[in-house]
Backbone as CSV, one residue per row, in Angstrom:
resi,resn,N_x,N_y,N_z,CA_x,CA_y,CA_z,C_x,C_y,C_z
1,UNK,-53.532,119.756,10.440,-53.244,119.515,9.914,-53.614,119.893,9.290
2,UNK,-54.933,120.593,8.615,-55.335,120.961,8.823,-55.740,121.509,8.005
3,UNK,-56.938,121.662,4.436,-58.109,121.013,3.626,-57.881,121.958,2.131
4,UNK,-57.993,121.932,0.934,-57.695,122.575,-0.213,-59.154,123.524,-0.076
5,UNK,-59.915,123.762,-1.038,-60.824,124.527,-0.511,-61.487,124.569,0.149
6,UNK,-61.299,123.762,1.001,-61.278,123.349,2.450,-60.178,123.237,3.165
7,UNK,-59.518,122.368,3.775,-58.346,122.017,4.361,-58.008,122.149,5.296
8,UNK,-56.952,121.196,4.995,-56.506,120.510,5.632,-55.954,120.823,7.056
9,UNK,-55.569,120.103,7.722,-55.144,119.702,9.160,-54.374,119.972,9.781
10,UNK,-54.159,122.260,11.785,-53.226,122.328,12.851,-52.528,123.568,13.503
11,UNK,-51.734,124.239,14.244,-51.602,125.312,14.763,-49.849,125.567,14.814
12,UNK,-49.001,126.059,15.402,-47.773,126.271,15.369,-47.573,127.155,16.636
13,UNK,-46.585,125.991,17.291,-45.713,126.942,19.146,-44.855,127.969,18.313
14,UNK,-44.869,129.047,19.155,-43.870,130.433,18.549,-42.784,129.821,18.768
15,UNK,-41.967,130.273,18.161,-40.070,130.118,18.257,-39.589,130.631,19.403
16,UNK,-39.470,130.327,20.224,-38.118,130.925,21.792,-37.493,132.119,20.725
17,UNK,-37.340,133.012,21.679,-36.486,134.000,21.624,-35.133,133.653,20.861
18,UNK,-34.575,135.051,20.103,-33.441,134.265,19.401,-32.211,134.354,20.901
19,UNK,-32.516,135.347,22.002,-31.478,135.499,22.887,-31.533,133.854,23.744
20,UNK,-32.656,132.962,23.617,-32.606,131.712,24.508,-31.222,130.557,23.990
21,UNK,-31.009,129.835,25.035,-30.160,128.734,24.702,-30.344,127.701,23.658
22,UNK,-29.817,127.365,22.808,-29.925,126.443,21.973,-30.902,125.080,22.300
23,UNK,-30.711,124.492,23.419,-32.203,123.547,23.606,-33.411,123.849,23.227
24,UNK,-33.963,124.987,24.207,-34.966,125.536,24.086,-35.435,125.671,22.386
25,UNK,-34.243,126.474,21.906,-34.682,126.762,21.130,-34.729,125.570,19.632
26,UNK,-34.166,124.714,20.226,-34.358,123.449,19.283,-35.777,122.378,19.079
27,UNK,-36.006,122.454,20.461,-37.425,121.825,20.882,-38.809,122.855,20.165
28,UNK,-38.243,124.351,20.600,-39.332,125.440,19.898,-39.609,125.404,18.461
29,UNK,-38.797,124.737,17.788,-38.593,125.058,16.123,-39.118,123.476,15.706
30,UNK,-38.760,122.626,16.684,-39.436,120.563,16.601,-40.998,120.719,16.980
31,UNK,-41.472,121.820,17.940,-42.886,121.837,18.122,-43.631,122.585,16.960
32,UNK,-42.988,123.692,16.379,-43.455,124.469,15.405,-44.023,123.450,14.030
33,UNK,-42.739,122.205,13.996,-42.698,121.844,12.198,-44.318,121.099,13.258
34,UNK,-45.001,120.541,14.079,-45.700,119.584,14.265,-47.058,120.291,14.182
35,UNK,-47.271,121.357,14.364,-48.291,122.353,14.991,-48.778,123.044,14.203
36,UNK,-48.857,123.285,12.682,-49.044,124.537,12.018,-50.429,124.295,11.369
37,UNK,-51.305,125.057,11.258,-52.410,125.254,9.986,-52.826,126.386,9.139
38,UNK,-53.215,125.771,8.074,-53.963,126.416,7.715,-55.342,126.197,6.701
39,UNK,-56.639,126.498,5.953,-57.897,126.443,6.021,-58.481,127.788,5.240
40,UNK,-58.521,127.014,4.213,-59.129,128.297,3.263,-61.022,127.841,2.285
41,UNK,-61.825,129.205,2.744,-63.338,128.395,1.876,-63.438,129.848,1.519
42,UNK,-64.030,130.067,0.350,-64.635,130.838,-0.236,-64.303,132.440,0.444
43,UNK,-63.002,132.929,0.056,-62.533,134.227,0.095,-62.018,134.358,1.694
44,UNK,-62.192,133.208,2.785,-61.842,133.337,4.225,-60.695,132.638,4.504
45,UNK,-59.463,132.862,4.645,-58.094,132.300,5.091,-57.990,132.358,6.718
46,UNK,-58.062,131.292,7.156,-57.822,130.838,8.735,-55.992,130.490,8.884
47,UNK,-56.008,131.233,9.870,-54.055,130.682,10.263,-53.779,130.284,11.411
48,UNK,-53.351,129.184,12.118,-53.410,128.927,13.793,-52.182,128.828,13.471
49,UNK,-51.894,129.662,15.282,-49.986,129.648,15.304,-50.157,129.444,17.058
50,UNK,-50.085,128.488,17.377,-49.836,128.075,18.838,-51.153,128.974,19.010
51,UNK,-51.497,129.465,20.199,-52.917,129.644,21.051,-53.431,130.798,20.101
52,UNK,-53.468,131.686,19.050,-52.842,132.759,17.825,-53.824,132.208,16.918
53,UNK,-55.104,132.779,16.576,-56.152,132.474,15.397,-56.303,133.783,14.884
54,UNK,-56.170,133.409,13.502,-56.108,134.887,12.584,-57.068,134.497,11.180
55,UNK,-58.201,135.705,10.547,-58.328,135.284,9.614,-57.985,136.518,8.567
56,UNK,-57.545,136.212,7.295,-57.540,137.060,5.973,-58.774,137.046,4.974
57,UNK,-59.256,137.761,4.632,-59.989,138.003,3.544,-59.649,138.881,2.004
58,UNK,-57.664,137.992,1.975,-57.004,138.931,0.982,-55.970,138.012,0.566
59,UNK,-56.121,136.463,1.037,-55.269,135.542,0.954,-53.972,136.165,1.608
60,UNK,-54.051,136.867,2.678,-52.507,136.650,3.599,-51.997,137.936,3.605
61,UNK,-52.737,138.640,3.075,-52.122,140.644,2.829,-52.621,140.698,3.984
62,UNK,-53.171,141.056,4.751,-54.044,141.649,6.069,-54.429,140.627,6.955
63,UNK,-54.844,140.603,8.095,-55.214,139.547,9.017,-56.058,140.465,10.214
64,UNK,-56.876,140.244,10.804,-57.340,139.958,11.441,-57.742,139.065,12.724
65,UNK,-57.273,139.320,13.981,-57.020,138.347,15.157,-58.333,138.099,15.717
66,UNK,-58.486,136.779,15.754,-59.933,136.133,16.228,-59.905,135.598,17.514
67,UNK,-61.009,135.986,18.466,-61.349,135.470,19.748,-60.941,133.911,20.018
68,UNK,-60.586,133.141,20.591,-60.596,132.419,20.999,-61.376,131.988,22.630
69,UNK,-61.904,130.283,23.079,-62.492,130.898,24.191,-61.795,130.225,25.102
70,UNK,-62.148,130.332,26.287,-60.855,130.518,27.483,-59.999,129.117,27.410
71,UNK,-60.507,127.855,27.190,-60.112,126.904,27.082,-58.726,126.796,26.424
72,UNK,-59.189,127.528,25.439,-58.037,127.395,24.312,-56.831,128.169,24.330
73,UNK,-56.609,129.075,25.098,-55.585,130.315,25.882,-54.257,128.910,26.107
74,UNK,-53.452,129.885,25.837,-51.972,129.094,26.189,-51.951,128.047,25.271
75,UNK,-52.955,127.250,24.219,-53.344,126.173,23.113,-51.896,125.042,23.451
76,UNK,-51.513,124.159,22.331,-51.371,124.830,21.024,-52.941,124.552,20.513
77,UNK,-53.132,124.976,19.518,-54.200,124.310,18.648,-53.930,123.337,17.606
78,UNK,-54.312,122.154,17.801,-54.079,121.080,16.976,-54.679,121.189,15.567
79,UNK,-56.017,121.914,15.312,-56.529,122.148,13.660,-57.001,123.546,14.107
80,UNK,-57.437,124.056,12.948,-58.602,124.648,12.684,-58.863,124.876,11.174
81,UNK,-60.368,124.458,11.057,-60.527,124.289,9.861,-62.044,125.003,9.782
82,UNK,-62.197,125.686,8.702,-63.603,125.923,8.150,-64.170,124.772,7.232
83,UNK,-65.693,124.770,7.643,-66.615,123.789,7.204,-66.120,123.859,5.408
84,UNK,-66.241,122.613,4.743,-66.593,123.178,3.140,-67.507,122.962,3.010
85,UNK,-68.719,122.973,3.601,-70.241,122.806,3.269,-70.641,123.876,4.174
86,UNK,-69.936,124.521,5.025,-70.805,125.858,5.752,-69.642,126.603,5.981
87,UNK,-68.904,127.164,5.339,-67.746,128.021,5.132,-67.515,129.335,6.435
88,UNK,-69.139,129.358,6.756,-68.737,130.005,7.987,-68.533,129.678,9.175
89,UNK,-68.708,128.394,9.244,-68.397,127.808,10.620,-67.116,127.268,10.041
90,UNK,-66.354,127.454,11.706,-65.120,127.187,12.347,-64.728,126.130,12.976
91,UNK,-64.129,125.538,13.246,-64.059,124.172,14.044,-62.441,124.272,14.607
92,UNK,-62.193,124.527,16.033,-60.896,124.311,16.583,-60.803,123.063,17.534
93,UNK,-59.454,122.160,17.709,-59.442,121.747,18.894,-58.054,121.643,19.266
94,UNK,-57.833,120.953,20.237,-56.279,121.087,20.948,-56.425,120.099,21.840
95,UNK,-55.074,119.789,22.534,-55.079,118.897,24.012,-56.151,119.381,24.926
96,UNK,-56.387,120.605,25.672,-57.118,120.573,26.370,-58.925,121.338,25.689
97,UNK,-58.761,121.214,24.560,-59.882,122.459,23.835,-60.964,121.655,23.778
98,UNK,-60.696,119.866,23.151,-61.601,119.041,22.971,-62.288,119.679,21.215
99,UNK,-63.272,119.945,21.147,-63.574,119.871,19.538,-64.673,121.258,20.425
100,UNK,-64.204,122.471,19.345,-65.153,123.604,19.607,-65.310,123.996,18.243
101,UNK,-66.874,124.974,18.724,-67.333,125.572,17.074,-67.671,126.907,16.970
102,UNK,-67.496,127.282,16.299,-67.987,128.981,15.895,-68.578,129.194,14.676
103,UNK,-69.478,130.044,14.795,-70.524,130.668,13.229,-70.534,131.837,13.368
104,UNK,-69.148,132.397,14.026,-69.775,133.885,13.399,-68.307,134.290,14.010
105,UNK,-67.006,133.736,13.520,-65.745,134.238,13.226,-65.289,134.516,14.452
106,UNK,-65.668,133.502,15.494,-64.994,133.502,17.201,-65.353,134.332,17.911
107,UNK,-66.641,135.183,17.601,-67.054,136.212,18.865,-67.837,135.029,19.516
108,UNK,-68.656,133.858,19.324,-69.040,133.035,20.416,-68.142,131.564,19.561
109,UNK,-68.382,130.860,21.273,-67.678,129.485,20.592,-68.637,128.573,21.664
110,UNK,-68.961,127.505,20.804,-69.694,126.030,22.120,-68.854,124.665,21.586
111,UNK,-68.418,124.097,22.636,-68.031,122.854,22.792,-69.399,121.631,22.154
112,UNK,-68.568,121.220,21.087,-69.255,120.126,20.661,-68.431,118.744,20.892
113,UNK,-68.083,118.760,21.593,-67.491,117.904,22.642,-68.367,116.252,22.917
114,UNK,-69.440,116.658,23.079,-70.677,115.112,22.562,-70.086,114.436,24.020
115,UNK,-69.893,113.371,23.415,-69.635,111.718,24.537,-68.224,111.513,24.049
116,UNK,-67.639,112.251,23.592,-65.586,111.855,23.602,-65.346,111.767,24.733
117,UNK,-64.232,110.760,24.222,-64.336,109.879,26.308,-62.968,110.910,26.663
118,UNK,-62.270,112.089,25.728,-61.628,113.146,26.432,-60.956,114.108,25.623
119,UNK,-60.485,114.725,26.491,-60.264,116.446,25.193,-59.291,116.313,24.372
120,UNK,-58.379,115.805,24.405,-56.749,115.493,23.862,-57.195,114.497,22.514
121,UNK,-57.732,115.802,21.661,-57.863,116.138,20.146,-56.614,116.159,19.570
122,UNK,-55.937,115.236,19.069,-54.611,115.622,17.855,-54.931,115.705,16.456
123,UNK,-56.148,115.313,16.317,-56.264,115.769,14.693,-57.777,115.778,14.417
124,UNK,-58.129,116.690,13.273,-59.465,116.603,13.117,-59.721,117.238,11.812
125,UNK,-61.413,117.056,10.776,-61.567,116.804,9.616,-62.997,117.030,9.608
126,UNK,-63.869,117.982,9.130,-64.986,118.307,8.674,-65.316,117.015,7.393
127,UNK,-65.915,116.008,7.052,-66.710,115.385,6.083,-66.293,116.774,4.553
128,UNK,-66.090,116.459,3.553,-66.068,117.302,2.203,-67.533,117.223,2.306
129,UNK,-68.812,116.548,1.786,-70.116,117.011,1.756,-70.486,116.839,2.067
130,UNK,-70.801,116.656,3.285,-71.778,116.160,4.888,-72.020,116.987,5.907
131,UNK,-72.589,118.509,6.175,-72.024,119.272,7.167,-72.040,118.499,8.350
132,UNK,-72.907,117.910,8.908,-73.121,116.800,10.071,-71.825,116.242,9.942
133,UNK,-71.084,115.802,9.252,-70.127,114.225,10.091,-68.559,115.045,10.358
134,UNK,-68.632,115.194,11.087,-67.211,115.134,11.468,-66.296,114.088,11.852
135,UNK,-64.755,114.270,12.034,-63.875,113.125,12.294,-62.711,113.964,13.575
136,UNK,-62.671,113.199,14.653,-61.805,113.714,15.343,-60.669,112.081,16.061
137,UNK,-59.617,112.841,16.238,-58.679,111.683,16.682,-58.307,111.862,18.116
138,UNK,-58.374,110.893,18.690,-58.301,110.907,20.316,-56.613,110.485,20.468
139,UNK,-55.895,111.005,21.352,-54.723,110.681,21.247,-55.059,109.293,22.492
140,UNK,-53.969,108.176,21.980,-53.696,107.103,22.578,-55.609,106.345,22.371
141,UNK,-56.682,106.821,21.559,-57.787,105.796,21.221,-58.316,105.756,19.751
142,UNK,-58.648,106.557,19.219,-58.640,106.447,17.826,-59.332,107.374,17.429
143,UNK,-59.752,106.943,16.367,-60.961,107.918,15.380,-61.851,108.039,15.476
144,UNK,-62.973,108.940,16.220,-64.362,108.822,16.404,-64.875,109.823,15.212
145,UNK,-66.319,109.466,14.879,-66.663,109.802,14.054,-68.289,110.420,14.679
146,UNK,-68.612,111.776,14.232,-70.130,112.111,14.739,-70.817,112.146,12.988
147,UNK,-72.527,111.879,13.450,-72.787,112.595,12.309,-74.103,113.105,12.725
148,UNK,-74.091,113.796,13.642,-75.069,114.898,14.377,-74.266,116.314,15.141
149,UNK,-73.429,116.495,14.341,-72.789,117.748,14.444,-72.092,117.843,15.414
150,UNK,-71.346,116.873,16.379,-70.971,116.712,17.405,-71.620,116.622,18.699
151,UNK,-72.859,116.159,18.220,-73.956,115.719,19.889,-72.959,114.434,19.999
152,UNK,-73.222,113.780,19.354,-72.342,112.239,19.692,-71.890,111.571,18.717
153,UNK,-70.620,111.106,19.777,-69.518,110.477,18.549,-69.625,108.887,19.154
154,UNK,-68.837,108.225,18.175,-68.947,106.856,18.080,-67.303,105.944,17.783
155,UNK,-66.487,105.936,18.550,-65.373,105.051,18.018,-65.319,104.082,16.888
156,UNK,-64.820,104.915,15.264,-64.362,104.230,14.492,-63.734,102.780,13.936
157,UNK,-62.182,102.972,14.777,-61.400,102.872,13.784,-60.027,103.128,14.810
158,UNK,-59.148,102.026,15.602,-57.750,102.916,16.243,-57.284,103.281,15.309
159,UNK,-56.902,103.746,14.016,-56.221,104.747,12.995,-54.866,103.939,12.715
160,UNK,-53.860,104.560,11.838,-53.027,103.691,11.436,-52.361,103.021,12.741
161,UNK,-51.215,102.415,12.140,-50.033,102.049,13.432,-49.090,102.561,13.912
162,UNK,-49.015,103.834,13.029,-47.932,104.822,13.210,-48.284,105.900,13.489
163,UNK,-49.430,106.303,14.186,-49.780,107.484,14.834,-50.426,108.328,13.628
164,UNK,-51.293,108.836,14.420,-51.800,110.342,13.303,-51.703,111.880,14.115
165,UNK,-50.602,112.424,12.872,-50.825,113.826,13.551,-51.529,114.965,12.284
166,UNK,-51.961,114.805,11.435,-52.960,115.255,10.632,-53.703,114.356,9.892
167,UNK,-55.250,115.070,9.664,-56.364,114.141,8.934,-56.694,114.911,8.235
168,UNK,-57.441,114.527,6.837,-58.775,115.009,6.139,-59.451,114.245,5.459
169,UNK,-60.316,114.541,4.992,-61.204,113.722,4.078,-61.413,114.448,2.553
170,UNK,-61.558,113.474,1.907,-61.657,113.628,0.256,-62.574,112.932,-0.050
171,UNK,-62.847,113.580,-1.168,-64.504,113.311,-1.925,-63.694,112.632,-3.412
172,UNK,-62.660,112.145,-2.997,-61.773,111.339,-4.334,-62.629,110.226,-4.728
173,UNK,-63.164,110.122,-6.370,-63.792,108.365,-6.457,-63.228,107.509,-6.187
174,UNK,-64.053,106.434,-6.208,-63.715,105.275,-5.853,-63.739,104.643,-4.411
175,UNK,-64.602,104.804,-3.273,-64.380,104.645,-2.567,-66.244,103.660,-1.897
176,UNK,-66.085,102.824,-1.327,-67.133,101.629,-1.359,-68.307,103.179,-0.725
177,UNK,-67.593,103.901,0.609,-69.156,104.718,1.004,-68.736,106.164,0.066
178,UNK,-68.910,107.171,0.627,-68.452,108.864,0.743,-67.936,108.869,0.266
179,UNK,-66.461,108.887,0.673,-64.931,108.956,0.390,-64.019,108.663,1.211
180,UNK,-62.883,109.459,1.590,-61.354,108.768,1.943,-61.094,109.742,2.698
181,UNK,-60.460,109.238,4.193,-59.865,109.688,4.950,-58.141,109.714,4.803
182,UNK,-57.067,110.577,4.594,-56.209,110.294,4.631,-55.717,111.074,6.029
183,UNK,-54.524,110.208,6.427,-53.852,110.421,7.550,-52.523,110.728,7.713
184,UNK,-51.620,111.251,7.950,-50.302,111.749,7.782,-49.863,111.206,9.466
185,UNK,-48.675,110.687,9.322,-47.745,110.172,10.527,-46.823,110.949,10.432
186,UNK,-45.460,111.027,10.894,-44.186,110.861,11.066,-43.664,111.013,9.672
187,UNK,-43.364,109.968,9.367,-43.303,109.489,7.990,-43.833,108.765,6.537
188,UNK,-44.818,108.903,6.856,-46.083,108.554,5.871,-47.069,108.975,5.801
189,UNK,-48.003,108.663,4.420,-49.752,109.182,4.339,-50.672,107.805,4.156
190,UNK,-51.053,107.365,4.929,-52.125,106.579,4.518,-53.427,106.621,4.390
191,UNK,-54.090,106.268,3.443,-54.970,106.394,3.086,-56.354,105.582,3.326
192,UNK,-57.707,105.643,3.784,-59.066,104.431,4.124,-60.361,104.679,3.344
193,UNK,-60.594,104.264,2.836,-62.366,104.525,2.391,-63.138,104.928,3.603
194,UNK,-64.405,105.899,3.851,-64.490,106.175,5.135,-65.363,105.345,5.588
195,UNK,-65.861,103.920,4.859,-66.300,103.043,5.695,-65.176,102.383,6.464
196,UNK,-63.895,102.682,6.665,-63.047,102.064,7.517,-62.925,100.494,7.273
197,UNK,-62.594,100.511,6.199,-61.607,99.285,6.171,-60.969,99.131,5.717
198,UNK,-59.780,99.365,6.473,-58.887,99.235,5.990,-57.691,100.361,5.245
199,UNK,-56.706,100.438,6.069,-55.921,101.467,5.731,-54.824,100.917,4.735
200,UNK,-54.328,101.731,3.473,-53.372,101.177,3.201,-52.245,102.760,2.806
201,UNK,-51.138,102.368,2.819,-49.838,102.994,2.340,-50.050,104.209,0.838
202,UNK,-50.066,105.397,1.177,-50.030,106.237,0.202,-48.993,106.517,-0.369
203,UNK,-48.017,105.639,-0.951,-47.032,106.576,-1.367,-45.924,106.317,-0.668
204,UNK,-44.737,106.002,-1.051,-43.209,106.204,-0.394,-43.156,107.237,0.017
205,UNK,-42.324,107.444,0.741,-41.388,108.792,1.218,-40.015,109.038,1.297
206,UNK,-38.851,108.716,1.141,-37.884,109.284,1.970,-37.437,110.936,1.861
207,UNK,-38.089,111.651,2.968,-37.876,112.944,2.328,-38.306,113.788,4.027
208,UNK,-38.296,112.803,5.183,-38.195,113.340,6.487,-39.892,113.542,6.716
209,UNK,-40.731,113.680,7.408,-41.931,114.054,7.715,-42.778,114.683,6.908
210,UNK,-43.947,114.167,6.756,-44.747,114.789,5.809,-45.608,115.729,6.771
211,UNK,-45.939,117.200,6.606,-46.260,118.063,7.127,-47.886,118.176,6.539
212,UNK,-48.576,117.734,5.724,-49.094,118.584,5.639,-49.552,117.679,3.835
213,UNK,-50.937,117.300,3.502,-51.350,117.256,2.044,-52.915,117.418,1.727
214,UNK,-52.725,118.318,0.357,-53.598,118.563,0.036,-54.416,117.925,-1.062
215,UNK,-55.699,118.070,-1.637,-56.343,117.576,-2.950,-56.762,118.898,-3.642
216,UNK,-56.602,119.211,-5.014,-56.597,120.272,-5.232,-58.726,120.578,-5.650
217,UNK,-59.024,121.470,-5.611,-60.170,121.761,-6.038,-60.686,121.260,-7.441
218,UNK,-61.493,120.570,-7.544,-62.192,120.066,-9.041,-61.508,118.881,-9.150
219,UNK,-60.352,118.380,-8.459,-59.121,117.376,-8.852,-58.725,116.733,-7.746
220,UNK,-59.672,115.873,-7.187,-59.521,114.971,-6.090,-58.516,114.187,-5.690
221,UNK,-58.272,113.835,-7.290,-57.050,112.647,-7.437,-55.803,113.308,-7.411
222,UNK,-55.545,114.443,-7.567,-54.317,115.226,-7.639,-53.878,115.720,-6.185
223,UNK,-52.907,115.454,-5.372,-52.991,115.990,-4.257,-51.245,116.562,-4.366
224,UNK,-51.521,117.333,-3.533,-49.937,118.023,-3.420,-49.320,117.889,-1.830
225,UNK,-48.007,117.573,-1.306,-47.621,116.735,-0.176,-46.651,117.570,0.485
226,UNK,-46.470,118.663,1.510,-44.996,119.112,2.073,-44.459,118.031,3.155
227,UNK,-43.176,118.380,2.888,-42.095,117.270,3.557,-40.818,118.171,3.657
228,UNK,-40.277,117.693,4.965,-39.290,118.155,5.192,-38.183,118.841,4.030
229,UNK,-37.920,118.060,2.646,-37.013,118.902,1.724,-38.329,119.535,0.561
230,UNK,-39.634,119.397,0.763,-40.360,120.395,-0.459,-41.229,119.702,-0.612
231,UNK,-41.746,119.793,-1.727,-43.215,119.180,-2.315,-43.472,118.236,-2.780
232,UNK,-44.372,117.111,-3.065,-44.391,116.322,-3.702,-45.579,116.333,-4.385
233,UNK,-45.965,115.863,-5.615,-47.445,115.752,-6.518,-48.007,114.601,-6.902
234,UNK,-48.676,114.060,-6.836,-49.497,112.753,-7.315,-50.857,112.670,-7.651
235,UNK,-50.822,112.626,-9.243,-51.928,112.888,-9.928,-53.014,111.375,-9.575
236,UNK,-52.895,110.351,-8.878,-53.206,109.499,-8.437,-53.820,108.778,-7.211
237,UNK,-54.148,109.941,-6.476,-54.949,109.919,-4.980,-53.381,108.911,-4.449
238,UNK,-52.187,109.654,-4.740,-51.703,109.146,-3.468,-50.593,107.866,-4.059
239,UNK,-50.866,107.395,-4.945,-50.221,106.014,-5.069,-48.889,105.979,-5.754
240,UNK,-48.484,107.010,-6.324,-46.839,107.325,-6.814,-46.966,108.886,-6.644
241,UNK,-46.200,109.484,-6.211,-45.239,110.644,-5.962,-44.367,111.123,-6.705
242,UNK,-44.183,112.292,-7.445,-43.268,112.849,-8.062,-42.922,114.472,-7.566
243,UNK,-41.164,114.658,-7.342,-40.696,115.488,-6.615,-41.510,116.942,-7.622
244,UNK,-41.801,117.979,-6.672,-42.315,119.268,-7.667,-41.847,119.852,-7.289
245,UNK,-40.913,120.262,-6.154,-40.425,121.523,-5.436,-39.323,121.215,-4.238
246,UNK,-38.026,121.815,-4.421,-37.077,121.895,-3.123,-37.244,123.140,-2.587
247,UNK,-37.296,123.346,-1.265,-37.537,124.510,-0.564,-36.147,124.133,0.416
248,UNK,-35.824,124.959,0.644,-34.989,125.704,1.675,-35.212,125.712,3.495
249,UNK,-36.402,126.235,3.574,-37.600,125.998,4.755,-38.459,125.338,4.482
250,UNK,-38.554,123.764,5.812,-39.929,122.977,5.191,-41.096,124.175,5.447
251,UNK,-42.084,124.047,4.139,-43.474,124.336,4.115,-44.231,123.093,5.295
252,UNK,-44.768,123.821,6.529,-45.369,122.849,7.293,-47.139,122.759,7.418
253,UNK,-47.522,123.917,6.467,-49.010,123.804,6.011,-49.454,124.291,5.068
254,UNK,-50.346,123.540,4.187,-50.442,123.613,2.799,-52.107,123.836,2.527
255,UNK,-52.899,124.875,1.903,-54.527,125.075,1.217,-54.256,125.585,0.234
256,UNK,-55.526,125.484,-0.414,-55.233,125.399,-1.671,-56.489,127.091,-2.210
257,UNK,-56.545,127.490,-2.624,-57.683,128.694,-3.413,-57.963,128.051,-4.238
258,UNK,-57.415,127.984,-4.933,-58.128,127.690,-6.372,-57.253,126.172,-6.892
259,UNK,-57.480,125.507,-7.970,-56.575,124.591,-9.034,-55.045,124.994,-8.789
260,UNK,-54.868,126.016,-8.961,-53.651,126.759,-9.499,-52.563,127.461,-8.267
261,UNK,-53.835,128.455,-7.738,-53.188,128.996,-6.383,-53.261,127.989,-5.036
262,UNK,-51.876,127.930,-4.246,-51.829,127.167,-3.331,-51.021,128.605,-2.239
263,UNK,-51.497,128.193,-0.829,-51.146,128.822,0.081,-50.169,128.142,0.676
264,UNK,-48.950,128.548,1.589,-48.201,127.778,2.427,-47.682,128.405,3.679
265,UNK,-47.299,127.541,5.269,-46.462,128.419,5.815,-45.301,128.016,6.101
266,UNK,-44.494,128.728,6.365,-43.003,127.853,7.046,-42.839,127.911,8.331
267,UNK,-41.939,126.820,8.427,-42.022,126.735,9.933,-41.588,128.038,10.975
268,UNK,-41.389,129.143,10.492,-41.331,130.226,11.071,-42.528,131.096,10.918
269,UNK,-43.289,130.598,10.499,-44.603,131.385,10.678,-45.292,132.328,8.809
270,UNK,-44.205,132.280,8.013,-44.123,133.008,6.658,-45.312,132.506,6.103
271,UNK,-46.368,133.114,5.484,-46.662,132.716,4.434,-46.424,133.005,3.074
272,UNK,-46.173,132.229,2.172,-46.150,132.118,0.911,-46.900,131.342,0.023
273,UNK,-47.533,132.263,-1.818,-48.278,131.892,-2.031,-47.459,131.256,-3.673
274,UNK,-48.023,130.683,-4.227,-47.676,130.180,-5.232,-48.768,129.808,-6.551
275,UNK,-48.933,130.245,-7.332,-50.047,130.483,-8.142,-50.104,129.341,-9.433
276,UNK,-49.036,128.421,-9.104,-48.862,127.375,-10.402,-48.468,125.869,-9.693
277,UNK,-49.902,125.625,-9.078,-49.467,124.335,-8.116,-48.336,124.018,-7.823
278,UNK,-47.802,125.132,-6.708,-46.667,124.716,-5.803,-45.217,124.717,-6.802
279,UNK,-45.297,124.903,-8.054,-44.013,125.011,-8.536,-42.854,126.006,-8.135
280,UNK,-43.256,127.069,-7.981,-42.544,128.247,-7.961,-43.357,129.328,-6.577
281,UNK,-42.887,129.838,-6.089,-43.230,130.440,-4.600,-43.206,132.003,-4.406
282,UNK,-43.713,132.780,-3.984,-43.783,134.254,-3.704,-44.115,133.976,-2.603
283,UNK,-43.022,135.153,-1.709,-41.881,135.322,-2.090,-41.182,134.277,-2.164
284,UNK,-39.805,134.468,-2.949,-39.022,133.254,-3.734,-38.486,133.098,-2.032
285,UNK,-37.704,131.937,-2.180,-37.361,131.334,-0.833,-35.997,131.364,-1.127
């Protein structure tokens, strides 16, 4: 799903062939909008596209294909995200990957895997200033939380009621510990203080699946939201929504560079960048 100068929360299945039958290729394009990331810290752009880890050091002109380790072959990959407190470490996981790490751009990787009672990782979230705490989501148990770098985790929190298929955390005020975990479903973002109590409702939606939200750099409270018809903005950590953008192709993952510059991809794999918080897009759509 997968963080603004950090960010956020996931990976993307390739599209079936255009010569395959229409099923196939309907299910290929329903796994894509669920699967995509991307993860930007200090001049390093991470892109997961189904088992497919790439990084840029040009915001998206050039790429570079990164090792992955055997586990993770055939993926999808559910995140990958760089640390924002150690920009060079990596953090992937997936159904069968469990939570792995890298410091030195995927030529080695070790399972920090700890005491998770199992690998089937659907979402996961580096702490904003904690390198120690991580957050990973167990499908069908909840939210465990480490804060020894993944020696051992500790069951949270079962997470909302409507499933989580992306997480992150924000260093937004106001929050009793740290900060705020937000969570993206289906059709909603909800939002928790990360002492966990208590989740509540970020925001309406009607606008089909939210893919994907960010907090912009310096501006915690400002986050920017893709959804099935475009963007949404809320200068308010979340609590009213105002439309900023119709797109054509949902944007299904959203980081941020800077205040201003925001990265995106579509569910076909495109990236596009946009240099005036998400208003306007290169290339135009």
């Amino acid at each position: 799903m997968p963080t603004n100068r950090r960010r956020c929360p996931g990976a993307i299945r390739a599209l079936a062939l255009f010569a395959l039958i229409w099923a196939p290729l309907a299910q290929a394009a329903t796994d894509a909008l669920a699967t995509a990331a991307l993860s930007y810290e200090e001049g390093h752009l991470i892109r997961a596209l189904g088992d497919h880890l790439a990084v840029s050091e040009d915001q998206g002109r050039g790429w570079r294909d990164l090792p992955l380790p055997a586990t993770a072959k055939g993926g999808p990959l559910t995140a990958a995200v760089l640390s924002p407190v150690s920009p060079s470490t990596l953090y992937i996981t997936g159904p069968e990957i469990g939570v792995q790490r890298s410091d030195d751009w995927g030529q080695h990787w070790r399972s920090i895997q700890g005491d998770l009672p199992s690998t089937d990782v659907i979402a996961f979230t580096p702490h904003r200033t904690q390198p120690d705490t991580l957050y990973a989501v167990l499908a069908d148990i909840g939210i465990h939380r480490s804060e020894d770098g993944g020696k051992t985790w500790r069951l949270m929190d079962s997470g909302p009621t409507q499933g989580i298929q992306w997480l992150i955390h924000s260093d937004m005020p106001g929050s009793m510990q740290t900060g705020w975990l937000v969570a993206g479903s289906a059709t909603a973002v909800r939002l928790s203080m990360d002492c966990f109590c208590g989740w509540r409702l970020g925001g309406d939606f009607e606008s089909g699946p939210v893919h994907s939200v960010i907090d912009l750099p310096g501006h915690p409270e400002h986050w920017i939201a893709a959804t099935d018809t475009g963007l949404f903005h809320s200068d308010n950590g979340g609590q009213q929504w105002q439309a900023l953008t119709e797109t054509n192709t949902p944007l299904v993952a959203l980081t941020a560079v800077d205040e201003n510059t925001l990265l995106a991809l579509t569910a076909q794999g495109r990236l596009l960048t946009s240099e005036d918080q998400g208003r306007t897009w290169n290339p135009d759509e």
